[in-house]
C-alpha positions as CSV (number, residue, x, y, z in Angstrom):
1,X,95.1,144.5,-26.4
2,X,94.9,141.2,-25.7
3,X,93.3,140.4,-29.4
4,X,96.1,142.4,-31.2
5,X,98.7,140.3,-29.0
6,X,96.9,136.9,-30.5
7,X,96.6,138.7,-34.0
8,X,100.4,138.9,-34.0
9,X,101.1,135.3,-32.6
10,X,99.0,134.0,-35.2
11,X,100.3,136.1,-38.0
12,X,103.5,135.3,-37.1
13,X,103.3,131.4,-37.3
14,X,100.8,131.4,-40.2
15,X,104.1,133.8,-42.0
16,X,106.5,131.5,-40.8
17,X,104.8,128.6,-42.0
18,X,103.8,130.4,-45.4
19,X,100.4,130.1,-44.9
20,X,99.1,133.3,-44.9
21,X,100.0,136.3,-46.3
22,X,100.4,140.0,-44.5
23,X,97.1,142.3,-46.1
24,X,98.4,144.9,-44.5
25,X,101.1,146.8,-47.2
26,X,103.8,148.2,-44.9
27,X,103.5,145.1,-42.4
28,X,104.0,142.9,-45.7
29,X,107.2,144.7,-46.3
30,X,108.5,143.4,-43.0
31,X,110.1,139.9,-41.4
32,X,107.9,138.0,-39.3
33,X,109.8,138.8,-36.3
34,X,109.3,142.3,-36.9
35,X,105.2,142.2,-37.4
36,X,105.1,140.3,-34.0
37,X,107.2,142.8,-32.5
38,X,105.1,145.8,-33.3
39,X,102.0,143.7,-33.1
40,X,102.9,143.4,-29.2
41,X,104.6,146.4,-28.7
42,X,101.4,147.9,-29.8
43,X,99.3,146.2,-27.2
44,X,101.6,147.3,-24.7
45,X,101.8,150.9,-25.7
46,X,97.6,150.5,-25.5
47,X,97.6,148.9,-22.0
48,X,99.9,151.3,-20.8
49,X,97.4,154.6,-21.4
50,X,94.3,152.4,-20.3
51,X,95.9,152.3,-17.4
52,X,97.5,155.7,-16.5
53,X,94.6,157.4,-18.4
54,X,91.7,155.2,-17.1
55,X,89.4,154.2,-20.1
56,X,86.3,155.9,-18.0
57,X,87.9,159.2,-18.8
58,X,88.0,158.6,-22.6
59,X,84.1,158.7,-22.9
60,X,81.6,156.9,-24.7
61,X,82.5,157.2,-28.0
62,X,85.8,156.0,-27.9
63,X,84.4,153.0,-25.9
64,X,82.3,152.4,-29.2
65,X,84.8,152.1,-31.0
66,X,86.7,150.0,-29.2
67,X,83.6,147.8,-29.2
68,X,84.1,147.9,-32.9
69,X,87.8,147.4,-33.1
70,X,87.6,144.2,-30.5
71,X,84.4,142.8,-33.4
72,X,86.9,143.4,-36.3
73,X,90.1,141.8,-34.3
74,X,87.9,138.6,-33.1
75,X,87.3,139.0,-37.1
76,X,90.7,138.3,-38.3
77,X,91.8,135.6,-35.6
78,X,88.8,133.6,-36.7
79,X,90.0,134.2,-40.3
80,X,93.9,133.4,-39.0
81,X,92.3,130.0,-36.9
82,X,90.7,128.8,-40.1
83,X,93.8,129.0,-42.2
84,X,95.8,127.6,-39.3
85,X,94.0,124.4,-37.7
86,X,94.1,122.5,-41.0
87,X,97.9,122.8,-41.1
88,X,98.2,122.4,-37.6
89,X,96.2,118.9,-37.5
């Protein structure tokens, strides 16, 4: 949750600041404001069933994959930090 939060701060200045470009086709097709929006409201939505639902309950191979999803998110802000830090220094 915390990584797709980051994800859409960082896609949302590297937009901004034109330098990067959304890969992702339908998030392309929308304002910067509008990617960090759903980026957070997305996080939210996630921390919200964690919580009611408990992530015990979902069993082990959902918390695989969510192993897999937090690798591939820590993925992509490494990718966002190396296009950012030259432009912010």
């Amino acid at each position: 949750m915390v990584l797709n939060a980051v994800d859409g701060a960082l896609t949302y200045i590297g937009l901004k600041t034109s330098q990067m470009v959304e890969l992702n086709p339908i998030l392309r097709m929308m304002q910067p404001e509008s990617v960090l929006f759903i980026k957070v409201l997305l996080s939210v939505l996630l921390c919200y069933i964690i919580y009611k639902k408990g992530l015990m309950r979902f069993g082990r191979k959902l918390r695989v994959l969510l192993w897999i999803v937090v690798i591939m998110y820590t993925s992509v802000i490494i990718l966002h930090l190396f296009w950012l830090i030259p432009f912010l220094f």
